[in-house]
C-alpha positions as CSV (number, residue, x, y, z in Angstrom):
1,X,57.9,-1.7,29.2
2,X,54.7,-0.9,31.4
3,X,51.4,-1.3,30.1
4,X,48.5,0.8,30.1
5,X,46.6,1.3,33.3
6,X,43.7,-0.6,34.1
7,X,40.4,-0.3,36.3
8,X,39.5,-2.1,39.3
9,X,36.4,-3.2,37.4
10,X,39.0,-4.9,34.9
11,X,40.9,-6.6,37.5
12,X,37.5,-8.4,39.1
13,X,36.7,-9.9,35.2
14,X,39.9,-11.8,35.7
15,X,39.0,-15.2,37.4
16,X,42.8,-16.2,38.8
17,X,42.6,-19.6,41.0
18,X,45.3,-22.8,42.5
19,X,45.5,-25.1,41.2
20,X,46.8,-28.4,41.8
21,X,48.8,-30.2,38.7
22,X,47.8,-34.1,39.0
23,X,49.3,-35.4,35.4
24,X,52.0,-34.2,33.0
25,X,52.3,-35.0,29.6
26,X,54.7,-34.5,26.7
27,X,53.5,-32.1,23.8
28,X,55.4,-32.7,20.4
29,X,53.3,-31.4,18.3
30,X,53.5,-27.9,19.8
31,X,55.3,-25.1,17.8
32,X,57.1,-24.3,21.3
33,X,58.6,-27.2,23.7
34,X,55.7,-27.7,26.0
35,X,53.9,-29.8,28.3
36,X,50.1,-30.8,28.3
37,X,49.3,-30.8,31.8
38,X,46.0,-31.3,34.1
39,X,45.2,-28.8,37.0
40,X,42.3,-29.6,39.8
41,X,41.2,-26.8,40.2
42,X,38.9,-28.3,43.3
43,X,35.2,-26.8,43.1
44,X,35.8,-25.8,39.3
45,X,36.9,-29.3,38.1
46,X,40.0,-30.2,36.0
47,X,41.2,-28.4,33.3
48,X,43.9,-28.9,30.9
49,X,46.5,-26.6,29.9
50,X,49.7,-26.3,27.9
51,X,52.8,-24.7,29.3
52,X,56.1,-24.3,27.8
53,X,57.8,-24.8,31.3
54,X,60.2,-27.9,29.7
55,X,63.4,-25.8,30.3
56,X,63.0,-25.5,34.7
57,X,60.6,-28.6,35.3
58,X,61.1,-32.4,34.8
59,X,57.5,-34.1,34.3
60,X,58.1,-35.8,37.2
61,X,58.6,-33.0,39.4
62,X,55.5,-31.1,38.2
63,X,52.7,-33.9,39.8
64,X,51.2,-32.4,43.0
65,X,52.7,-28.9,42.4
66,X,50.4,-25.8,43.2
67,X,49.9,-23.4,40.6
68,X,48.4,-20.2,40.0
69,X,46.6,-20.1,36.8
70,X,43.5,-18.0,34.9
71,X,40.7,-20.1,34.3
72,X,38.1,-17.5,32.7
73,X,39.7,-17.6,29.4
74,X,37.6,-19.2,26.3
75,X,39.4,-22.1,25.3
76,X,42.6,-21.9,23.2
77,X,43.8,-24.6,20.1
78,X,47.2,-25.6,20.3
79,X,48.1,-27.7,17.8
80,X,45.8,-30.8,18.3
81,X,45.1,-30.1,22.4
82,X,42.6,-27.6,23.7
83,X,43.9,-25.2,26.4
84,X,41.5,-24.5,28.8
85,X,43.4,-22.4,31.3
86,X,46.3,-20.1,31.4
87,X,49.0,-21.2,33.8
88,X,50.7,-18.3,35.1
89,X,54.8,-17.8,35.7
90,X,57.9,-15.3,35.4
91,X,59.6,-14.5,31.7
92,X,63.3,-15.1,32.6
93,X,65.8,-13.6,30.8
94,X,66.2,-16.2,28.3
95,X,62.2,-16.5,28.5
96,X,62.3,-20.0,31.1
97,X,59.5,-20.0,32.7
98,X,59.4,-20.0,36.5
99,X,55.9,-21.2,37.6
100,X,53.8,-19.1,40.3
101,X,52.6,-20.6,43.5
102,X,51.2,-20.3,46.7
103,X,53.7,-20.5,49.2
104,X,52.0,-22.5,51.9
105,X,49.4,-25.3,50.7
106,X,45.7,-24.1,50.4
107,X,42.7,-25.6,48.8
108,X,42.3,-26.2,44.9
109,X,40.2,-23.5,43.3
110,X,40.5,-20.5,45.9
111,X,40.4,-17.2,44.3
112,X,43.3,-14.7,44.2
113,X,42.6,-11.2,44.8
């Protein structure tokens, strides 16, 4: 299903940025399975996020990943953590989550446009 349109103007407000992940941590206490991870996002600092990306990523193989992620959202309560970015991925068709990325490595907090 396609959404509406949207301006250019729109697009600009949306602050997407990499992100490097540096620590992974369970999340029990989230309605969804989920991890808590933390993202340097260079420049902008580190911010914490949750993901529910348990059913395509060991812990272990999420620490030093790139990300893409939106980082101009207020922050978000989940549960007893506080999400401070939106980590963004690909619905599967059994909604797994496939992580976005940069292909080659670049610097932590670079825009996307």
């Amino acid at each position: 299903m396609e959404k509406p349109l949207i301006s250019w103007d729109d697009f600009e407000k949306i602050d997407i940025r990499t992100g490097t992940i540096i620590s992974v941590s369970d999340f029990p206490k989230a309605r969804n399975p989920s991890y808590q991870l933390e993202i340097d996002f260079g420049i902008l600092g580190i911010k914490k996020s949750s993901a529910q990306i348990t059913d395509l990523y060991k812990k272990e193989d999420l620490i030093g990943k790139q990300i893409i992620a939106v980082v101009n959202f207020p922050k978000k309560q989940i549960a007893n953590f506080l999400s401070e970015c939106l980590v963004l991925g690909i619905y599967g068709e059994n909604k797994e989550v496939t992580l976005l990325g940069p292909t080659l490595p670049v610097k932590n907090g670079f825009a996307i446009g």
